[in-house]
DSSP file (Angstrom, degrees, kcal/mol; ACC not computed):
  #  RESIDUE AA STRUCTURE BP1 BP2  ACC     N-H-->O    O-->H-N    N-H-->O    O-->H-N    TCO  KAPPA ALPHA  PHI   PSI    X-CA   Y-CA   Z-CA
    1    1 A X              0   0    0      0, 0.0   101,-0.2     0, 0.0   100,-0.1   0.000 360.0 360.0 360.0 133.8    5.2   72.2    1.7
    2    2 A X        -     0   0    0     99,-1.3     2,-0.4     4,-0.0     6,-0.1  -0.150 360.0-151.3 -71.8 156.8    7.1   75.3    2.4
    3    3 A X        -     0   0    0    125,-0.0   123,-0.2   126,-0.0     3,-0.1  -0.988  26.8 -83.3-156.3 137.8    5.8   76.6    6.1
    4    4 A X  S    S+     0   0    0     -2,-0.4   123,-0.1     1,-0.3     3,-0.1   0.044 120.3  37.8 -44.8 112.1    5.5   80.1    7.6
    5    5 A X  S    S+     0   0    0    121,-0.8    -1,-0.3     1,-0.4     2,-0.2   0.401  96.2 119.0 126.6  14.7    9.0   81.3    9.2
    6    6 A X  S    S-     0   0    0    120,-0.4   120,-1.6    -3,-0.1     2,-0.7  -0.574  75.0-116.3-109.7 141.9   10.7   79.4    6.0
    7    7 A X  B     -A  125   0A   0    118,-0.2   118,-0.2    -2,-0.2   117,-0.1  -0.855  36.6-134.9 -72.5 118.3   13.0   81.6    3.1
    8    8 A X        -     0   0    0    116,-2.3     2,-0.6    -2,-0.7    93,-0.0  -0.487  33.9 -95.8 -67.3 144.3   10.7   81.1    0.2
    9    9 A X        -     0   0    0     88,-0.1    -1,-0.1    -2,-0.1    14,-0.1  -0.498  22.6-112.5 -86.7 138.5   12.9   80.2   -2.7
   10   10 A X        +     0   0    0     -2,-0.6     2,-0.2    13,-0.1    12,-0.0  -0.167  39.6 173.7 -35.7 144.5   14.5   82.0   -5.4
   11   11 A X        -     0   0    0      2,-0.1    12,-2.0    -3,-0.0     2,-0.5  -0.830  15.7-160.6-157.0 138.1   13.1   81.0   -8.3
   12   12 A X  E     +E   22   0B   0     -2,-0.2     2,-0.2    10,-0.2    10,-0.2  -0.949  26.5 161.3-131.1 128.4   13.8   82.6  -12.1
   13   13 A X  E     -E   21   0B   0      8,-2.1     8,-1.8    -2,-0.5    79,-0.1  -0.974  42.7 -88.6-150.8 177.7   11.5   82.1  -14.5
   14   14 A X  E     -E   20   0B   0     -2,-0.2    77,-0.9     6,-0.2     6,-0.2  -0.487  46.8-145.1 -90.3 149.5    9.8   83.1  -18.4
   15   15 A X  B >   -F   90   0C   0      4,-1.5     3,-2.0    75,-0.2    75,-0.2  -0.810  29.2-111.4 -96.6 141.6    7.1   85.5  -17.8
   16   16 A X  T 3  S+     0   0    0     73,-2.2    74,-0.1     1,-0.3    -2,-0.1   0.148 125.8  62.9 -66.8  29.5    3.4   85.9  -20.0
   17   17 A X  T 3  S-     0   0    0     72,-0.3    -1,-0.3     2,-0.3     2,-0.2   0.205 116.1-118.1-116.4  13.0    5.9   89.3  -20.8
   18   18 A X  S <  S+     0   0    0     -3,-2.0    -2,-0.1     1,-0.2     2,-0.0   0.148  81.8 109.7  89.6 -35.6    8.7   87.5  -22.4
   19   19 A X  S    S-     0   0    0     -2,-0.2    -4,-1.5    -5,-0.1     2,-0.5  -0.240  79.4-109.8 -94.2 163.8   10.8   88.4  -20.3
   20   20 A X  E     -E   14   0B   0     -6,-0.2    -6,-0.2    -3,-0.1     2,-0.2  -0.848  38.0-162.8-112.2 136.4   12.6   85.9  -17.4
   21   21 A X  E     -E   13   0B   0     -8,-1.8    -8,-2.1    -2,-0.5     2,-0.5  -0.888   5.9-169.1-118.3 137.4   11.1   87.0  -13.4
   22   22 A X  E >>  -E   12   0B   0    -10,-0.2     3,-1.2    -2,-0.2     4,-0.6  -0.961  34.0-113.1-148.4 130.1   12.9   86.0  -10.4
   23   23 A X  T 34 S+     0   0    0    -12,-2.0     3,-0.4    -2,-0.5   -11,-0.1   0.829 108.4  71.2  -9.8 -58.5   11.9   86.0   -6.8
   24   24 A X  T >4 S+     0   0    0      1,-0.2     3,-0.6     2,-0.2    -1,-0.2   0.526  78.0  70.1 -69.1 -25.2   14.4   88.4   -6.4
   25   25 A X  T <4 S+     0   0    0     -3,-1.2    -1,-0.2     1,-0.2    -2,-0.2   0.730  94.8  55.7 -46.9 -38.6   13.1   91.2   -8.0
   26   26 A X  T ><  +     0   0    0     -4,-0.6     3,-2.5    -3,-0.4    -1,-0.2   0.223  68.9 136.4-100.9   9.4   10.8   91.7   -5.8
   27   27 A X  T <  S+     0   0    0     -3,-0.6    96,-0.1     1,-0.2    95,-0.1   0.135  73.9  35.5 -38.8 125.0   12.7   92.0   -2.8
   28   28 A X  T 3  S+     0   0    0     94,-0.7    -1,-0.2     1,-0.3    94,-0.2   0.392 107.8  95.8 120.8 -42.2   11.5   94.9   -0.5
   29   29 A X  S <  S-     0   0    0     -3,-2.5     2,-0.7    92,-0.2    -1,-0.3  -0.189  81.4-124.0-117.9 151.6    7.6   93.9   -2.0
   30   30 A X  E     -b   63   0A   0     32,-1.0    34,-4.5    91,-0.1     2,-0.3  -0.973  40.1-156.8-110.4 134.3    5.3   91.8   -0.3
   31   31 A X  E     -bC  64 120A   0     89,-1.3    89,-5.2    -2,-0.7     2,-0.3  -0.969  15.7-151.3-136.9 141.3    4.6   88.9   -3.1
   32   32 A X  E     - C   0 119A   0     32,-1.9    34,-0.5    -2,-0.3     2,-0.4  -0.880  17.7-172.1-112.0 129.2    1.6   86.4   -3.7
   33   33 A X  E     - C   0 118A   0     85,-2.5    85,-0.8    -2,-0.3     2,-0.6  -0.937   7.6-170.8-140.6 125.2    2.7   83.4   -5.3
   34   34 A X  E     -g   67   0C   0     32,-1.9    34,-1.0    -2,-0.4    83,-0.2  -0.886  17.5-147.6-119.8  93.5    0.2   81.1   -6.4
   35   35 A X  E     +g   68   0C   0     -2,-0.6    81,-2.7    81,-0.4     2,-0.2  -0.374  20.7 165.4  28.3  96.4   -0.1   77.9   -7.6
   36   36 A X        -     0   0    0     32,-2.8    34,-0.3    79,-0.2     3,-0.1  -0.958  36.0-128.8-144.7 155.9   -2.8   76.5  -10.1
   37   37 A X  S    S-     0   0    0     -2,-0.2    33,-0.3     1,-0.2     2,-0.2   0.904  76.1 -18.7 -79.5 -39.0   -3.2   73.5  -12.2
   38   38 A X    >   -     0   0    0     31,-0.1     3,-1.1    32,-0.1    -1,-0.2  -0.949  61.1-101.2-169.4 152.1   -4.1   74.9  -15.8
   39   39 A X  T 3  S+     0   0    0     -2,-0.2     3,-0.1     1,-0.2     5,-0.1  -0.150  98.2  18.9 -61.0 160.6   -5.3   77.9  -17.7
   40   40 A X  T 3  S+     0   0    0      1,-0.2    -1,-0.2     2,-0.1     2,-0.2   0.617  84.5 116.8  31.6  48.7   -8.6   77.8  -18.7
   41   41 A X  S <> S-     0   0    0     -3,-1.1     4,-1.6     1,-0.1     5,-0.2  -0.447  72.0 -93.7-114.5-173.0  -10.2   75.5  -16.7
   42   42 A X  H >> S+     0   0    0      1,-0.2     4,-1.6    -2,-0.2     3,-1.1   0.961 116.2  37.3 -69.9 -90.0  -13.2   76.5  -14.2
   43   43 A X  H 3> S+     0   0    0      1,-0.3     4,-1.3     2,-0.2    -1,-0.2   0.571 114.0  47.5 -84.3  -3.8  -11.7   77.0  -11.6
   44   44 A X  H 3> S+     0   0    0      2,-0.1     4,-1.9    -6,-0.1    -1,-0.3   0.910 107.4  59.7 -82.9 -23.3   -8.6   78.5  -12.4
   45   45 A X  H <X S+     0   0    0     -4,-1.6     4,-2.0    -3,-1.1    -2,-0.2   0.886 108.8  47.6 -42.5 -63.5  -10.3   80.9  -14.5
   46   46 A X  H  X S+     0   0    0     -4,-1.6     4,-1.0     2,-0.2    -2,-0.1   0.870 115.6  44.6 -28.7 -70.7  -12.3   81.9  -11.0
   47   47 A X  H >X S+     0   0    0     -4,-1.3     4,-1.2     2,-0.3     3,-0.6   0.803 113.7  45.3 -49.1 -63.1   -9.2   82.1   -9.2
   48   48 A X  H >X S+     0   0    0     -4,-1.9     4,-2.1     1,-0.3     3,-0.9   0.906 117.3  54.7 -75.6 -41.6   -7.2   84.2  -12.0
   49   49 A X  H 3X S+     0   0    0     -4,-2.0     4,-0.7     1,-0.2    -2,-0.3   0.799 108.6  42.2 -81.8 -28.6  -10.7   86.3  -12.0
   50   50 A X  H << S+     0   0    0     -4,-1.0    -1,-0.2    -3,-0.6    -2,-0.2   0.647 111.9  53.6 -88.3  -7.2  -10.9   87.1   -8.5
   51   51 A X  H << S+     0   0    0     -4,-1.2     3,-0.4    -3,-0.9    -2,-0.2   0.824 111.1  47.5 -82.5 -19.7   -7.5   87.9   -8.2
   52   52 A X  H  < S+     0   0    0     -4,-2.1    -2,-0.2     1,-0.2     4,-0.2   0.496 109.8  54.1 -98.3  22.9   -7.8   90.3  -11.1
   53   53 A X  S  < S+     0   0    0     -4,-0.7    -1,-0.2     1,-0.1    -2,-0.1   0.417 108.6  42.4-106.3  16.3  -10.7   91.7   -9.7
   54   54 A X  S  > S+     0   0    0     -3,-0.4     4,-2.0    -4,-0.1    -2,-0.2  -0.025  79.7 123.5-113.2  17.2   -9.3   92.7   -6.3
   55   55 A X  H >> S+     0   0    0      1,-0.2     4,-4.8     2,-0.2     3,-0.8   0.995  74.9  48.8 -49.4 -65.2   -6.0   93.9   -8.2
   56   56 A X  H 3> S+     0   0    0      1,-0.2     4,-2.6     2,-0.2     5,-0.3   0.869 103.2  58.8 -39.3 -45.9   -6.5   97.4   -6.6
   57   57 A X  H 34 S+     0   0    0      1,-0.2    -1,-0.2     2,-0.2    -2,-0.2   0.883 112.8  38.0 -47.6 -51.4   -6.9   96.2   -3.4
   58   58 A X  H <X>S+     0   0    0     -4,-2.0     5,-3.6    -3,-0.8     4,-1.9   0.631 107.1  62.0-113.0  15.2   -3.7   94.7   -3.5
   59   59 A X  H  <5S+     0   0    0     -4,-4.8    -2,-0.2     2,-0.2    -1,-0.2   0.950 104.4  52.7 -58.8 -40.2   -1.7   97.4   -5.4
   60   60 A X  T  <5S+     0   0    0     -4,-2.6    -1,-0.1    -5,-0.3    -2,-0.1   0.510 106.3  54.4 -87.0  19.8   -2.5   99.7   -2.5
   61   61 A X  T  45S-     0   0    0     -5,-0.3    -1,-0.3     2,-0.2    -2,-0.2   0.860 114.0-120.7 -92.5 -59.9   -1.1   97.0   -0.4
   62   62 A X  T  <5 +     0   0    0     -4,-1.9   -32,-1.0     1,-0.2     2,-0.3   0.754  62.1 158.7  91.9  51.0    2.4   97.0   -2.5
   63   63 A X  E   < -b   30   0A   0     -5,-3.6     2,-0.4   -34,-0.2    -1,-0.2  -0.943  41.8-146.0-109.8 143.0    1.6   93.8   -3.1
   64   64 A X  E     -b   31   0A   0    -34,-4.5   -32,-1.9    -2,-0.3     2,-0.3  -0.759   5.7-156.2-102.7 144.8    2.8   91.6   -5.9
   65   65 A X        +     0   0    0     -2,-0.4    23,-0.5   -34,-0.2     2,-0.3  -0.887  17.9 175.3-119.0 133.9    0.4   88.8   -7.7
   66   66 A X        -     0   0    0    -34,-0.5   -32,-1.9    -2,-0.3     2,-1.0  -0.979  11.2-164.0-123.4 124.2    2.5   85.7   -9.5
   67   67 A X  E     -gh  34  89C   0     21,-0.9    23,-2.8    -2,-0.3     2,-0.4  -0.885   6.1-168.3-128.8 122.4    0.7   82.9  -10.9
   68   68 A X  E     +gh  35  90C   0    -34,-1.0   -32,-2.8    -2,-1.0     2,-0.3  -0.698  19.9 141.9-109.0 149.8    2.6   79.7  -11.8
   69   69 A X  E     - h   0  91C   0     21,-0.8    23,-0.6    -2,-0.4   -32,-0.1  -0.961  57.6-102.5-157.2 145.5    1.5   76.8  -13.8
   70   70 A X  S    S+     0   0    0    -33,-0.3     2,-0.5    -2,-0.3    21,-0.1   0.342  76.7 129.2 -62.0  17.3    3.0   74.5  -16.2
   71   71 A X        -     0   0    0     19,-0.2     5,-0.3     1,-0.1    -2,-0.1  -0.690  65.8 -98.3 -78.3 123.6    1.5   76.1  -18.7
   72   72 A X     >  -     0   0    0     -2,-0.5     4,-1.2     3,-0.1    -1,-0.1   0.359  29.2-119.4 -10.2 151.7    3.2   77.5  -22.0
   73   73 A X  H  > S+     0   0    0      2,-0.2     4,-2.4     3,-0.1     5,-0.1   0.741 127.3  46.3 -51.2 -45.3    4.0   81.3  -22.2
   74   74 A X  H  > S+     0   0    0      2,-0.2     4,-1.7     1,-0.2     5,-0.2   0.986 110.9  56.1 -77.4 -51.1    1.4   81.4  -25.4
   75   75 A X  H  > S+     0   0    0      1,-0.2     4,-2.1     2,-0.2    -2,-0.2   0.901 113.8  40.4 -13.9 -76.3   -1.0   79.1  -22.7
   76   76 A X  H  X S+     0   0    0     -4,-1.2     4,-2.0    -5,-0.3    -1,-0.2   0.929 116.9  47.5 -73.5 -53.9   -0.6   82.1  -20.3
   77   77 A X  H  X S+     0   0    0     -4,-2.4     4,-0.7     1,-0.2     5,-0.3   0.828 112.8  47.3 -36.7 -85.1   -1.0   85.2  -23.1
   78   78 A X  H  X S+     0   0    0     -4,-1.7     4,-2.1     1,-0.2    -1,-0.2   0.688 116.6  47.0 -50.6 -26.8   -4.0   83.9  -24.7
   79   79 A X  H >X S+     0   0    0     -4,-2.1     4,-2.6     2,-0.2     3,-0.9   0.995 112.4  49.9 -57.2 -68.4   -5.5   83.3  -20.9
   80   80 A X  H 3X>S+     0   0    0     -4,-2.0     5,-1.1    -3,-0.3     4,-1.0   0.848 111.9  46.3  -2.0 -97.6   -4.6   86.5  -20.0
   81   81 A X  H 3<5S+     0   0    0     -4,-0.7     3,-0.3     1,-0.2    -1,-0.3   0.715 113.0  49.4 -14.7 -56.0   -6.2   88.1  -23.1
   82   82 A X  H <<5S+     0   0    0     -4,-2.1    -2,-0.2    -3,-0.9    -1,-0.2   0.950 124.3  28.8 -68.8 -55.5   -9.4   86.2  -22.8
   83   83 A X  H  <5S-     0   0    0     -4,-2.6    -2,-0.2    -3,-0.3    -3,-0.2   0.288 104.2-117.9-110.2  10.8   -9.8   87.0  -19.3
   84   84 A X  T  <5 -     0   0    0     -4,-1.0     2,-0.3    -3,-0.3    -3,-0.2   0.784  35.4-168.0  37.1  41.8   -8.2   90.3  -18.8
   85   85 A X      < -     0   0    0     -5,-1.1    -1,-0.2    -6,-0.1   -36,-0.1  -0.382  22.5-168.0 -26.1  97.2   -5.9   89.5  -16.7
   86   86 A X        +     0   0    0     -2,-0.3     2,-0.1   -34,-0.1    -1,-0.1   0.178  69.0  77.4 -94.3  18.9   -3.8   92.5  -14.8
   87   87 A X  S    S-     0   0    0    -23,-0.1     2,-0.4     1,-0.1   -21,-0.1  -0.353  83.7-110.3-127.4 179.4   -1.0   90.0  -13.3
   88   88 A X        -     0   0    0    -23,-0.5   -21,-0.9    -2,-0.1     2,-0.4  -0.799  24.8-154.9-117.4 178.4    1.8   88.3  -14.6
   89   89 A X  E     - h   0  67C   0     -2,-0.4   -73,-2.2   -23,-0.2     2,-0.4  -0.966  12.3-157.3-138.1 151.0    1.8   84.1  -15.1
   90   90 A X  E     -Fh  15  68C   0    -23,-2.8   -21,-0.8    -2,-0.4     2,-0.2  -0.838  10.1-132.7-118.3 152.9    5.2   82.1  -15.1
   91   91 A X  E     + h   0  69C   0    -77,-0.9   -21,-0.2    -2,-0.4   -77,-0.1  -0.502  23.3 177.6 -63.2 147.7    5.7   79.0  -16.6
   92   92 A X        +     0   0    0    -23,-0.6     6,-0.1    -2,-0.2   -79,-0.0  -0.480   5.4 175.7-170.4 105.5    7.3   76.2  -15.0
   93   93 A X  S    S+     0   0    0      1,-0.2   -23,-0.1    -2,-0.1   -21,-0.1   0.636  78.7  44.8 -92.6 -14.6    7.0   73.8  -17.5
   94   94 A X  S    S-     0   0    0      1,-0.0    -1,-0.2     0, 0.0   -24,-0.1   0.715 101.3-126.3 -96.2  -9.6    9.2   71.1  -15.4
   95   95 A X     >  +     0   0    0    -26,-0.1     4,-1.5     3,-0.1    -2,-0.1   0.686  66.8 136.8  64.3  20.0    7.4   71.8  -12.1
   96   96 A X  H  > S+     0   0    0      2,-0.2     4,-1.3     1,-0.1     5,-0.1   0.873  80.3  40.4 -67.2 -36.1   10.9   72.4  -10.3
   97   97 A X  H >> S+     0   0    0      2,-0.2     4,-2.9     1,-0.1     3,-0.5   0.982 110.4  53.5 -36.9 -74.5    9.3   75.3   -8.7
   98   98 A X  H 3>>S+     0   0    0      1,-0.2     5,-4.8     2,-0.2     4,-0.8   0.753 113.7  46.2 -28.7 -59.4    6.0   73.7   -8.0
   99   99 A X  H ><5S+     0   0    0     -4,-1.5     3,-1.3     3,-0.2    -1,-0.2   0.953 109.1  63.2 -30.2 -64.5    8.2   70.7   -6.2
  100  100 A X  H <<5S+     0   0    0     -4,-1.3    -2,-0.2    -3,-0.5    -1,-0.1   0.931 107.0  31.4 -50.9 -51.2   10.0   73.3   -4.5
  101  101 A X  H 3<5S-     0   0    0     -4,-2.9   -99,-1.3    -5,-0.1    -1,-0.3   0.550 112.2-112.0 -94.6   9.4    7.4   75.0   -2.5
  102  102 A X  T <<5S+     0   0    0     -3,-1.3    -3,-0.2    -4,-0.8    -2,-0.1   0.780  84.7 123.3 111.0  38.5    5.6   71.7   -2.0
  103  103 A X      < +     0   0    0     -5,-4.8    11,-2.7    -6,-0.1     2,-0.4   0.216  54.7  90.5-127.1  30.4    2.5   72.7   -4.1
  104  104 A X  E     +I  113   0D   0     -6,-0.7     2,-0.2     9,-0.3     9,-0.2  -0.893  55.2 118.1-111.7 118.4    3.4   69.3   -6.5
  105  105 A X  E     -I  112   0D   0      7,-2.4     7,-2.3    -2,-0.4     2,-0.4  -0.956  66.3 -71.7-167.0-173.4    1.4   65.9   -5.0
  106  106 A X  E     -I  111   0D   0      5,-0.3     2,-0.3    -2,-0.2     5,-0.2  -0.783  44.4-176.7 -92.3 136.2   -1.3   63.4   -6.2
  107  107 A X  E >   -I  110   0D   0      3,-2.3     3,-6.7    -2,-0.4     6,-0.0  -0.994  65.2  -6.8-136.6 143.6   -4.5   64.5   -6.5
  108  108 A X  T 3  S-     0   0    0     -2,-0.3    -1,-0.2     1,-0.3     3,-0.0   0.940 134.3 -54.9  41.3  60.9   -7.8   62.3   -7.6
  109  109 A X  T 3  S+     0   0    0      1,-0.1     2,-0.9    -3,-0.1    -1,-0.3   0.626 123.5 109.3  91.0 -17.6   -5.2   59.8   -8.2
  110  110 A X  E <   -I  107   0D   0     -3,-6.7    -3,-2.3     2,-0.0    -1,-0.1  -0.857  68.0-124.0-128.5 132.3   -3.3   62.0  -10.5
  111  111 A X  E     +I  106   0D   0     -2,-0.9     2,-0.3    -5,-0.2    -5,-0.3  -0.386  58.4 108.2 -74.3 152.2    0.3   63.8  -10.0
  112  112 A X  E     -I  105   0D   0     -7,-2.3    -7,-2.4   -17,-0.0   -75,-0.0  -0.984  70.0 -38.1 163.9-163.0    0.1   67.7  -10.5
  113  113 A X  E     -I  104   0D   0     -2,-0.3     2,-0.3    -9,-0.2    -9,-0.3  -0.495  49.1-137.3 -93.4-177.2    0.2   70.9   -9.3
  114  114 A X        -     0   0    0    -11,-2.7     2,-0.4   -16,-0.1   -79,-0.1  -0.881  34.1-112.3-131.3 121.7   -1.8   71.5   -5.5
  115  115 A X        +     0   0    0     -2,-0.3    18,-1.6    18,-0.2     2,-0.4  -0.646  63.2 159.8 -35.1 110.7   -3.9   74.9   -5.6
  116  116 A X        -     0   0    0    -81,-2.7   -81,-0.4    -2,-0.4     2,-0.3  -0.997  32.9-164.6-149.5 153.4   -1.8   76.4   -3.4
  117  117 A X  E     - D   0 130A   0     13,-1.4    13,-2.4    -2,-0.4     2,-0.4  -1.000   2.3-167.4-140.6 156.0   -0.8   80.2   -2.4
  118  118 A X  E     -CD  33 129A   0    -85,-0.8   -85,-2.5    -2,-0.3     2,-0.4  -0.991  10.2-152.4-143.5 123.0    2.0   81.5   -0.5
  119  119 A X  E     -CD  32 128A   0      9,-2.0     8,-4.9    -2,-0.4     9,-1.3  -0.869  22.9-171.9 -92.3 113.0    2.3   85.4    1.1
  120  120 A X  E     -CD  31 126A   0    -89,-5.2   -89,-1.3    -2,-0.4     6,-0.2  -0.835  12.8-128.7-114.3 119.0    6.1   86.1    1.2
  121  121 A X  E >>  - D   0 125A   0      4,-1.2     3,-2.7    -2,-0.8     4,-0.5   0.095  33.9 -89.3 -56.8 167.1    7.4   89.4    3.1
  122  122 A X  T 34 S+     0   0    0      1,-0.3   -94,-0.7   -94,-0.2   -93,-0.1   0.523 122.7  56.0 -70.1   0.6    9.4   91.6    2.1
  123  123 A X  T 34 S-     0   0    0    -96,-0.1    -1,-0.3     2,-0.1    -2,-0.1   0.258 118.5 -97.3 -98.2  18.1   12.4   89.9    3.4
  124  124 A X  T <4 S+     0   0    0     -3,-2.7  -116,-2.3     1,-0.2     2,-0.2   0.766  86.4 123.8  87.3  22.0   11.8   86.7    1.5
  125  125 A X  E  <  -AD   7 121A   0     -4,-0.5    -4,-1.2  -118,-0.2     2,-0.5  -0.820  66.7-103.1-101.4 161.1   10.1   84.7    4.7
  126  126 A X  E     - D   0 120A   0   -120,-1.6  -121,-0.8    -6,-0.2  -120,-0.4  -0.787  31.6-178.3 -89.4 134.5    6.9   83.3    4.5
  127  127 A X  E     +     0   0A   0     -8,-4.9     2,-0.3    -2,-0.5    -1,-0.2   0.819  65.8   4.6 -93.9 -28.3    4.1   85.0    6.0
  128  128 A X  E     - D   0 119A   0     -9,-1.3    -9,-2.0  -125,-0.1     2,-0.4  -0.993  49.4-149.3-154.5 139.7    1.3   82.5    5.2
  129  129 A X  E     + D   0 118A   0     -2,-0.3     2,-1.3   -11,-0.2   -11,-0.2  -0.944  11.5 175.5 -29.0  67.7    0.3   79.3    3.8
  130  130 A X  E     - D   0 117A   0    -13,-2.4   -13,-1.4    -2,-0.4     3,-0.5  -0.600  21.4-176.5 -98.1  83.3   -2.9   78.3    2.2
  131  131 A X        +     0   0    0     -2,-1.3   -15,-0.2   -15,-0.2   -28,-0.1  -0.352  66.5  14.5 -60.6 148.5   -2.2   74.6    1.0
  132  132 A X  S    S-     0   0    0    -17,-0.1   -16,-0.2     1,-0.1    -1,-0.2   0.885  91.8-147.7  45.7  50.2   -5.0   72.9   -0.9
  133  133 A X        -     0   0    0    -18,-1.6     2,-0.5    -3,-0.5   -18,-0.2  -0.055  16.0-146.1 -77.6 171.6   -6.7   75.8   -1.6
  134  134 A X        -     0   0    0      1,-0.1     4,-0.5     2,-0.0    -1,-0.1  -0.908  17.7-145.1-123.9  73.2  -10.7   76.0   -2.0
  135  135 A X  S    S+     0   0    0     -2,-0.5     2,-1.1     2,-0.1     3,-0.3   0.509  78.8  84.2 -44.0 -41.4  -11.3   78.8   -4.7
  136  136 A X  S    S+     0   0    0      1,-0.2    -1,-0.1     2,-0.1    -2,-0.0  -0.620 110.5   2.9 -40.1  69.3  -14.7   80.2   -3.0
  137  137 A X  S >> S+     0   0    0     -2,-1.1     3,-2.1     3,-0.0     4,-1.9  -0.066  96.7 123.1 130.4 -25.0  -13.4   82.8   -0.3
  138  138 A X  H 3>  +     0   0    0     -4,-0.5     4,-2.1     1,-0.3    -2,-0.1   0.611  68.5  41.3 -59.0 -31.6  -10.1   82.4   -1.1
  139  139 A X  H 3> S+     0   0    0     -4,-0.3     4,-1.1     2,-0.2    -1,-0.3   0.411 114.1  53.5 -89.6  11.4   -8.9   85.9   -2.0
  140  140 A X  H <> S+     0   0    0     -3,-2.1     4,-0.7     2,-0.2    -2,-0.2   0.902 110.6  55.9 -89.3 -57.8  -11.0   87.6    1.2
  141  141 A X  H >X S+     0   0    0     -4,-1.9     4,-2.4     2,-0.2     3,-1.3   0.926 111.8  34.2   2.9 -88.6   -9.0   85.0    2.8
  142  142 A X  H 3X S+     0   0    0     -4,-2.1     4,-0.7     1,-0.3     5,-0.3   0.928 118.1  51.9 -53.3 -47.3   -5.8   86.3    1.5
  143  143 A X  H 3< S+     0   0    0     -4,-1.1     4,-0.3     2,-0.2    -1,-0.3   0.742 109.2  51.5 -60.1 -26.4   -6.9   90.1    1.6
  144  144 A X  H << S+     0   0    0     -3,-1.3     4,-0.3    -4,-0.7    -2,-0.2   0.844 112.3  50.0-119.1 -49.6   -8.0   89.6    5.7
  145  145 A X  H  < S+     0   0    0     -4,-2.4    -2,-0.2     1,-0.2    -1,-0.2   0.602 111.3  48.1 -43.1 -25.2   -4.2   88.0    6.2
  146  146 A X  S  < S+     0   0    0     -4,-0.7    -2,-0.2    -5,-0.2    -1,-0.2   0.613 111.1  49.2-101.7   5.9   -2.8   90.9    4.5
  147  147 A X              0   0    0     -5,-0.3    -2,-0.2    -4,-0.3    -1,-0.2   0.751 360.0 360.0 -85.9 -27.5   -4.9   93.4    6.6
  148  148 A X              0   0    0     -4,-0.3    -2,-0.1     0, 0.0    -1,-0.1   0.541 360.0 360.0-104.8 360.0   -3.9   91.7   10.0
């Protein structure tokens, strides 16, 4: 698991816009990059829904929301769609990302992604760490970190 004072890594990947998103893009930006096991399950549905209903909150932050999963680009649209979604979703359909920033482990038995979120500054360090995350509080959590 990647840990606060750490470079987060580059990482370029397909966007729910078609288009390939890279780390690096955002340079300058304070960026949320977040980690969930599959669309349209309960609780990632929660999670995708409370980030997109504190989206204002962290526009006037100049903060950027990423949500990776191994899930398809068509996975990520049709979630999107369904749940009106204001964020973008990556793929990472091999979980070399997922590896990367350590948010890949056994759970219940079963290998997969780790709920996980990571705040990276605007020079690419990491500001914060939530490993194993708990979906109940979690973006007041995140909002309270980006406030202090």
């Amino acid at each position: 698991m990647l840990e606060i004072g750490q470079t987060a890594p580059n990482f370029t990947l397909e966007a729910s816009t078609g288009e390939n998103i890279s780390l690096a893009d955002f340079s300058g930006r304070k960026v949320i990059v977040y980690f969930y096991p599959k669309d349209n399950t309960p609780g990632c549905t929660t999670e995708a829904c409370d980030f997109r209903d504190h989206q204002a909150e962290f526009d006037t932050r100049g903060v950027v929301i990423l949500g990776i999963s191994k899930d398809s680009i068509k996975s990520h649209q049709n979630f999107i769609a369904k749940y009106g979604l204001n964020f973008t979703l990556l793929s990472d359909p091999d979980a070399k990302v997922c590896k990367e920033y350590g948010a890949w482990g056994v759970k219940c038995g079963r290998e997969g992604i780790i709920r996980s979120t990571f705040v990276i500054g605007e020079d690419g360090t990491v500001l914060k760490v939530y490993p194993k995350v708990k979906v109940k509080g979690h973006i007041e959590a995140v909002l309270a970190e980006l406030n202090s």
